[in-house]
N, C-alpha and C positions, 0 to 999 in steps of 0.2 A: 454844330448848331450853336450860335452864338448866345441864347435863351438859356442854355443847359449849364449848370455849375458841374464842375467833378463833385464827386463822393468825396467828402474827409474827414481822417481818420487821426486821432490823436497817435503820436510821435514821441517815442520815448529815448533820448540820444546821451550816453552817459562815456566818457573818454576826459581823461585827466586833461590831455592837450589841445590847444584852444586851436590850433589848426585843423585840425580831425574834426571839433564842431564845428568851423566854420567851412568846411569841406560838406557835412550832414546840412548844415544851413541854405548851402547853392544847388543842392543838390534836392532836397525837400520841400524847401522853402521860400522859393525867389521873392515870393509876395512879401515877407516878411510875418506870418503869420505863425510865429514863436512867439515859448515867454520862458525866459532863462528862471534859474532857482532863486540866484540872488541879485540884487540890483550891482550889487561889485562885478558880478560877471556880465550884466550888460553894460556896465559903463566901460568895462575893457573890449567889447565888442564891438561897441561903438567906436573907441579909439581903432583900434585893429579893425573892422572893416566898414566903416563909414555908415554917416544913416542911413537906416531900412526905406525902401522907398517903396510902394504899390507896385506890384506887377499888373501888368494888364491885363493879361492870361486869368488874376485868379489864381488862390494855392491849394493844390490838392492835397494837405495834410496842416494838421494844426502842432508845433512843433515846441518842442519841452527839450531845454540843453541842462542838463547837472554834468561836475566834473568831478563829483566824488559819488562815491555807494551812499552814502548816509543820505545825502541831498537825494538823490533818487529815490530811495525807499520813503523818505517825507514826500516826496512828487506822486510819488503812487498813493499812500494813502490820504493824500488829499484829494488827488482826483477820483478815487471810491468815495469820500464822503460828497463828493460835491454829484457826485452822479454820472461822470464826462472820462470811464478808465481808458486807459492804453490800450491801441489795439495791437502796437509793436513796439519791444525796448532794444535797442542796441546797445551792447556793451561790452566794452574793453575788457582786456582779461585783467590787465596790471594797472592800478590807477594808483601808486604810492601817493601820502604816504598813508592813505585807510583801507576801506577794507578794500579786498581785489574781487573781480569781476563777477568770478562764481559765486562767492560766499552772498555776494548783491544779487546775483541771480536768484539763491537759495530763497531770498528775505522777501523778492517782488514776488516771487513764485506764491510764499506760503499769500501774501495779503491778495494776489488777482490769479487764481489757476486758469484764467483764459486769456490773455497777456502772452501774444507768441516774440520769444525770445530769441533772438540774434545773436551769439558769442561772436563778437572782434576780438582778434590775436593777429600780432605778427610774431608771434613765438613756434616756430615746428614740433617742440615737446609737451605742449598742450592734449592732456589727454581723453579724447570725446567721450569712452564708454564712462569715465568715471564721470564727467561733468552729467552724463544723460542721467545718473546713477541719483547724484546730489538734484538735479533740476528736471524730473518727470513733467508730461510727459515728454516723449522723445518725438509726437508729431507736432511739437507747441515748441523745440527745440531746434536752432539753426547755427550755423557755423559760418563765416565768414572772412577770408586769410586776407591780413593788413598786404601793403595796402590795397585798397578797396577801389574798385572800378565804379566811377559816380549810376551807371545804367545800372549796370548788374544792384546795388543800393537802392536805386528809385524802382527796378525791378522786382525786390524782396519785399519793398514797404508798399507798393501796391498791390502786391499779390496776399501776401500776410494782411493786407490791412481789410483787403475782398474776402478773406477767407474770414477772418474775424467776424465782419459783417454776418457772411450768412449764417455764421455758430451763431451769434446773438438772435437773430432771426429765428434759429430752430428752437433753442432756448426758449424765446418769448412765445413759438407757437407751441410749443411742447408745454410750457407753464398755464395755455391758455385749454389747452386739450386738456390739463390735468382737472383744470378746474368745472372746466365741461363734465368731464367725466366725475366729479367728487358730486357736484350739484346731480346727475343723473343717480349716483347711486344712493346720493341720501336716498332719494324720492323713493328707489327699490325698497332701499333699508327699512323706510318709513311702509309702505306696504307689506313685507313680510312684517314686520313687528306686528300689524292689526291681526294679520291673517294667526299668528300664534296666537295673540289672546283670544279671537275667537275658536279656536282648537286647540287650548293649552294643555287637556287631557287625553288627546290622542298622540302619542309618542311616536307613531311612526310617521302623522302627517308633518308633526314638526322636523323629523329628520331627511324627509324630502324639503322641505322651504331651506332648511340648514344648507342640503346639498345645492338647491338653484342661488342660494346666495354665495357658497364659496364657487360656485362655477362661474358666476357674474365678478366678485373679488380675482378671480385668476384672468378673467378677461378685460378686466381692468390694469392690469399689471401687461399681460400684452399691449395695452393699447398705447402706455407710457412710456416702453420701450423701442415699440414696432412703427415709426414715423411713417414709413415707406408705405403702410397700408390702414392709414386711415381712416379712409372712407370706407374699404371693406369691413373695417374695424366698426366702423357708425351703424352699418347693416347689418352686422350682427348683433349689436346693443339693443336694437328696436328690433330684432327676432326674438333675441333673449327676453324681452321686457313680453311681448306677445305669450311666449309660450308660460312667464310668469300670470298673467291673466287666465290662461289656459288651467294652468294649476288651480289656481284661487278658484274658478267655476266648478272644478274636481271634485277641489277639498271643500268648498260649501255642499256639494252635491252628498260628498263625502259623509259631512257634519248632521247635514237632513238625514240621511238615510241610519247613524248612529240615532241621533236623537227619537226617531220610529223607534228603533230598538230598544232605546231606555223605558219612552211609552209602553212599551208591548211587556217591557218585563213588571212596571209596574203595573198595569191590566192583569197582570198573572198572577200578582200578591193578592189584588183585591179576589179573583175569582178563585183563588186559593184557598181563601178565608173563606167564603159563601159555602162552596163545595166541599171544603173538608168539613164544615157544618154537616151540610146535608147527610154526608156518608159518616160522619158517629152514630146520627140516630138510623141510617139503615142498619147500620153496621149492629147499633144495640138491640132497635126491635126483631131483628133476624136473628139474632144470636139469644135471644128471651126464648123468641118464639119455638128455635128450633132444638132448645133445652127442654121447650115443653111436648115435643112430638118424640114417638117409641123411636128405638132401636130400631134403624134398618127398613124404617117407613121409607115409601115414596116422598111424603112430604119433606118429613128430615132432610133426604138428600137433595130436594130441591131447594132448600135451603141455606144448605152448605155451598152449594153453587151462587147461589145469591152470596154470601158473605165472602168467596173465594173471589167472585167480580167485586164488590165492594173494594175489597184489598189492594186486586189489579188498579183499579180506578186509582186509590190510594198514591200507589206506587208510582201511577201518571203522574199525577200531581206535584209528584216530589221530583219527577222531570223534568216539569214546567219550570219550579222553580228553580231546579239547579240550572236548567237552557238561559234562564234571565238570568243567571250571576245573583240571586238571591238567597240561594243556599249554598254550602259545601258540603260536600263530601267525605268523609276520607276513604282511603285506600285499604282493603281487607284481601285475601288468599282466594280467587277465583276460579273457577274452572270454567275456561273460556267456551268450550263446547256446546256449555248450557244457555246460555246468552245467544249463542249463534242458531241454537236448535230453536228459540223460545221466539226470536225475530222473524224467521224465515215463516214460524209456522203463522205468525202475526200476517207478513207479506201475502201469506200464499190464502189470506182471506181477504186480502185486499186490491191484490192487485188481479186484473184480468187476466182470462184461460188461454189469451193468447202469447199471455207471456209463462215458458216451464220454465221450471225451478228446479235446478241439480245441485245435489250438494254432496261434498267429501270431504268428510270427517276422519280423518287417518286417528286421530287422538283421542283418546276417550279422555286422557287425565292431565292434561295440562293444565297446568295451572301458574297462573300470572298475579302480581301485583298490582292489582286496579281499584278504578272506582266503579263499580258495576255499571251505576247509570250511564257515564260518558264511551263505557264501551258499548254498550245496548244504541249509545246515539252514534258511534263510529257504525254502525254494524248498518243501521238507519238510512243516515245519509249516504254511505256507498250503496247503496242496494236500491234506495230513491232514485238515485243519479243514474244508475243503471237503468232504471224502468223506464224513466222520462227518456234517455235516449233510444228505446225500445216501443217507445207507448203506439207511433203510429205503422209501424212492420209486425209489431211484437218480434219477440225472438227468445235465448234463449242467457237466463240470469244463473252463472253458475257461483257457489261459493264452497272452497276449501279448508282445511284446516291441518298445520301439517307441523312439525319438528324440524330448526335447523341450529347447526351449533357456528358462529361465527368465525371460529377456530377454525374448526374442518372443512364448511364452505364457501369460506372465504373468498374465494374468485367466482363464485355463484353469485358474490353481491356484490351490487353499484357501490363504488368506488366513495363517490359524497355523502353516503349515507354517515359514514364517521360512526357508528355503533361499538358501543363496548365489546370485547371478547366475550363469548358465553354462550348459554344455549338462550335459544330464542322462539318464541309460535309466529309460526308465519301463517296468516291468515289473509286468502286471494279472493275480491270479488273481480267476477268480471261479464262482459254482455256481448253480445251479437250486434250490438248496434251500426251507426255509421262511424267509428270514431271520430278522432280530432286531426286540426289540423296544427302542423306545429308550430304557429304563433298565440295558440288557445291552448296549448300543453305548455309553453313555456309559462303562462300566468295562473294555469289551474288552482294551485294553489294561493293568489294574489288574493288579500281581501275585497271586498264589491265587483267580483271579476264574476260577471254572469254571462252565458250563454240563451238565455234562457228569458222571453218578453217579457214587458212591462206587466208588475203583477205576480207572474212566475216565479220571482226566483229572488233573494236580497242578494246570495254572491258572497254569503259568508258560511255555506255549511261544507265546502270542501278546505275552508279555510279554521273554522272549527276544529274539522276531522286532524288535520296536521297539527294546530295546537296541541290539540288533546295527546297526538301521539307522540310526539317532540317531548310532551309533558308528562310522560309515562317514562321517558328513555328508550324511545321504540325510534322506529324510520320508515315513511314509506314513500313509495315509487307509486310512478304511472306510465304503462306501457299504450301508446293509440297510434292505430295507421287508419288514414282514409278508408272505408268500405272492409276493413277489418275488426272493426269493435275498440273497443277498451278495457283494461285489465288493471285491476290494482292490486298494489304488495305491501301488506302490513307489518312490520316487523314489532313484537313486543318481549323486553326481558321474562324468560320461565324466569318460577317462584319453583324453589327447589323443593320446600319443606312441605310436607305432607298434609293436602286439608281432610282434616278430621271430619266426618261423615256427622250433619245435625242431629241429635238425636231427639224421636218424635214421640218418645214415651209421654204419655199421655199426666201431666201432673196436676193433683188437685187443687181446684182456686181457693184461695185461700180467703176466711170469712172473717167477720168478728161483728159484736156487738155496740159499738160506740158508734157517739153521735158526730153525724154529720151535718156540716152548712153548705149547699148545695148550691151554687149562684151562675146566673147564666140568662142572657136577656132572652133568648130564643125558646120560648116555650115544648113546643117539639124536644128542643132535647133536655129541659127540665124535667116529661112528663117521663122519658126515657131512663135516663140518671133514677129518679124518684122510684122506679119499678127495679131498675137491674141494680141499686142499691140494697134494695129493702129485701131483696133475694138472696143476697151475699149476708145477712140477719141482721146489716147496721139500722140505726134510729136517723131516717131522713130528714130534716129541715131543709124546703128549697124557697127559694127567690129570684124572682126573674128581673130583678130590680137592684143594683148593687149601691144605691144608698136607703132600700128596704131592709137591705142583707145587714147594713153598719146600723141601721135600727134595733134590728132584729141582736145583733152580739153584743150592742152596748148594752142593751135590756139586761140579756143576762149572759157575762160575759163566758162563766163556768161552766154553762150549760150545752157546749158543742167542746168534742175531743180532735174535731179536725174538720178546717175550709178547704171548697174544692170551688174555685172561681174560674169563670173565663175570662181572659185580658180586653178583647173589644168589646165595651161596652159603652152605653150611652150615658151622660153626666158623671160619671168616673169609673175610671178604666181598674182592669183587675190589679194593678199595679199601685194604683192609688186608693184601694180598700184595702190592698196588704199594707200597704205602709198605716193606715187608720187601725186597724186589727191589730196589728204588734204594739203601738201605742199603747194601746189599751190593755194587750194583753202579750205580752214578750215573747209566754212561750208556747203559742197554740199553730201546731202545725198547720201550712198552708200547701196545696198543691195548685199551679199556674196552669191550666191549661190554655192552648191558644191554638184555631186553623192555620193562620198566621200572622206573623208582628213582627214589622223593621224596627218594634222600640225596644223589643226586651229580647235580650239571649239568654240561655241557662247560664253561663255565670254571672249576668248582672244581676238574675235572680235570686242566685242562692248569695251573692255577695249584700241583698236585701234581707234575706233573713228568710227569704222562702224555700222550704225544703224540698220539692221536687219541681220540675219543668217539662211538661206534657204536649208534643203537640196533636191536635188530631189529625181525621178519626183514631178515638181510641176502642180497641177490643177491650173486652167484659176483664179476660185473663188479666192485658197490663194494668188496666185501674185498679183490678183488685191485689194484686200485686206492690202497685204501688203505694194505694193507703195503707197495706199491712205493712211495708218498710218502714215507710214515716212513723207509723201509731207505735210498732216495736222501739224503733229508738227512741224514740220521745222518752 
């Protein structure tokens, strides 16, 4: 088609002897479409083979003659700066008297590595693996033996000069993919970045986004390599990019369903504080009244029942807030038996007659290193979990208690548990239910992982129970088949050492005469304090008012041996009367008591100068106990 120009390809022809270029020139170039290095070599050109004149045809290559290495390596990076490189250099091996042919090869190599290269030699001792050695690589590498057949030449320079081409071509499409690809992952990068700050305190939702961004980085890396498939490579970008949304809908679902949780614990400080109000003054007018009833009355005893519920309740409370993360714990010598006997009997008034309760207790005296309450809540939520999958068959909830030493039954246990060597309680709940199926067993323990409707269930109390036990040094399992129940295994380190049996000798409350400041906005239990003080023989001053109470001591400062304040109160807090009281007077003991307070801890208190740190309900025994320590050292 006469419309059509050939393709052309810059021509790189470097030979000491002007015959051999003017051989490259008839052969490359009839049209005349060269530009020699120096204008001496074209005026000798001239002479030697007459003016260039048009071909009609058109030249399929644009033609560059040097007769030395130097002049060539200036042709090369000239035509890199101008933008127009080589797509083929030919060249002589021996070009006296500069450099020879390889060491030229070496130099256009380092300045264009896509510049496929032609060695000419009429020399037979020329040796290939070392040239291929010095002038990598060896498919950008060619050989051709003097002399040269003009076809077979116009054959290597159209074939080399096509192959050029399409490298440049993948090059530019490969350059253009990358940038495709940088621009798509900002936009990720930029996504994940919001998704962290808004969940920067969940650690594990950030090491999921962590993980979808190196999976997206490593599929970036395939896509810069992998040319051959990249439009499958596209359709997975925008799967990737989907199931990132997916995520992000997760982890906000995620973020709601924590932030519930934060709310619910603060709901529990506040009803913490109200209720352990209430239960100091049951807890005092029962314990007044039931000092005041004989020996082995009805009444008495019905009243010690009153303050042994008071206590329980107590003891609730101090669950709630350890479930919220608002209190700790520590860890004391338990004997796990009693916690399991004290739950069950809890269950077995709770839950319906259609579900028995069997239990096997092999142990009477093990004893573990715990925190009482999180095993009471281990013991809780496995035995819930068990009911709710029992609620509409009933069936039957059984729970174990048993001795295993790691050492000796060591093939008895799951392989991942990873547990220390030692003796260990192994304690098994398990139910009659429907069990599970095995893509709900592989996540049982996942956090937000619920079975269980809308309302039912948050999907973190099997995730709890593993914390809890992980965080003991314990391990457990979960055995479920379809239509065969489920079965859990608890493993927790024995505590070797011996717990010493409480001793319940009955000791005398301790009294004394000095004056007390009694402060507390709650009436109710001023009028309580006012009575179970004045009983123990101290001289009462109370105030329901805590800047009636800084009235009342600045009057007369001498006149009270010791303050007993509560910390929430209205226009200033027990915290900021202690700090007014010491003012005024350095050394008058204070005792803080509080239902509850995220503002003060027993050491910020006593690092204020306040000597004791109370929380309620308090019994009659520790208050009086407590003013006597204080008032003694003082």
């Amino acid at each position: 088609m006469s419309g059509v120009q050939p393709e052309r390809f810059r021509i790189l022809a470097v030979d000491d002897e002007l015959d051999t270029l003017k051989l490259y020139k008839e052969i490359l170039c009839p049209a005349g479409n060269f530009r020699e290095s120096e204008s001496k070599l074209a005026d000798l050109e001239d002479k030697l083979f007459g003016k260039r004149s048009p071909s009609p045809s058109g030249a399929s290559f644009d033609l560059v003659l040097c007769r030395q290495g130097d002049e060539a390596v200036e042709a090369v990076r000239a035509a890199n700066r101008e933008g127009r490189p080589f797509a083929v250099a030919f060249i002589d091996v021996r070009m006296p008297p500069g450099r020879d042919g390889v060491a030229t090869a070496e130099q256009i190599r380092a300045l264009d590595p896509y510049v496929n290269i032609v060695i000419v030699t009429a020399y037979s001792d020329v040796d290939p693996s070392e040239i291929a050695i010095r002038v990598p690589p060896v498919d950008k590498l060619l050989y051709v033996q003097k002399p040269s057949v003009p076809e077979e030449i116009r054959q290597f320079a159209t074939a080399l000069g096509a192959k050029w081409q399409a490298e440049a071509m993948v090059r530019k499409a490969n350059a253009e993919l990358e940038a495709r690809v940088k621009e798509r992952t900002a936009e990720l990068v930029k996504v994940n970045e919001q998704l962290k700050r808004e969940i920067a305190e969940h650690k594990r939702t950030e090491e999921a986004l962590q993980k979808t961004h190196d999976e997206l980085e490593h599929r970036v890396e395939q896509r810069t390599t992998e040319l051959a498939r990249i439009n499958e490579q596209l359709k997975l970008e925008l799967t990737e990019r989907k199931r990132a949304e997916e995520a992000k809908a997760k982890l906000q679902a995620q973020l709601q369903q924590a932030q519930k949780m934060e709310a619910m614990g603060t709901l529990a400080g506040g009803i913490a504080h109200d209720f352990n109000n209430i239960l100091f003054a049951i807890l005092g007018f029962a314990e007044m009244t039931r000092d005041d009833m004989p020996e082995g009355s009805l009444a008495r005893a019905n009243l010690e029942e009153v303050i042994t519920a008071a206590k329980r309740a107590r003891d609730l409370v101090q669950q709630m807030l350890t479930f919220s993360r608002q209190v700790d714990q520590e860890r004391k010598p338990l004997q796990i038996h009693l916690i399991v006997k004290e739950v069950l009997k809890l269950l077995r008034a709770s839950l319906p007659t259609t579900i028995e309760i069997r239990q096997n207790i092999q142990s009477q005296s093990s004893t573990i290193l715990a925190d009482p309450t999180q095993i009471h809540q281990v013991m809780m939520n496995l035995c819930t979990n068990a009911y709710y999958a029992m609620r509409e068959r009933g069936g039957v909830l059984e729970v174990s208690l048993s001795e295993i030493d790691v050492d000796l039954d060591a093939e008895a246990l799951p392989q991942h548990l990873d547990m220390k060597p030692g003796p260990y309680v192994k304690l098994t709940v398990s139910d009659t239910g429907p069990g599970m199926e095995p893509a709900v067993l592989e996540r049982i323990f996942d956090p937000y992982f619920t079975t269980k409707g809308l309302g039912e269930g948050t999907g973190m109390g099997l995730a709890v129970v593993h914390g809890i036990v992980k965080g003991h040094g314990g391990g457990i399992t979960v055995h479920s088949k379809l239509g065969q129940g489920t079965t859990f295994h608890v493993y927790l380190p024995r505590f070797e050492s011996a717990v010493a049996p409480e001793a319940r000798t009955a000791e005398p409350i301790p009294k004394g005469k000095e004056h007390i400041l009694f402060v507390d906005d709650e009436e109710q239990l001023v009028r309580m304090a006012h009575q179970a003080l004045k009983r123990l023989g101290y001289e009462v001053t109370v105030r329901t008012s805590s800047v009636e109470a800084l009235e009342a001591f600045r009057a007369q400062p001498d006149k009270f041996d010791i303050v007993i304040t509560d910390q929430t109160m209205p226009n200033m807090t027990g915290i900021g009367l202690a700090k007014e009281l010491l003012r005024i007077r350095p050394d008058i003991p204070i005792i803080l008591c509080t239902g509850f307070s995220e503002a003060i801890t027993p050491e910020r208190a006593k690092a204020m100068g306040i000597r004791e740190f109370i929380m309620k309900p308090i019994v009659t025994s520790d208050i009086a106990k407590s003013i006597r320590r204080v008032l003694d050292m003082n």
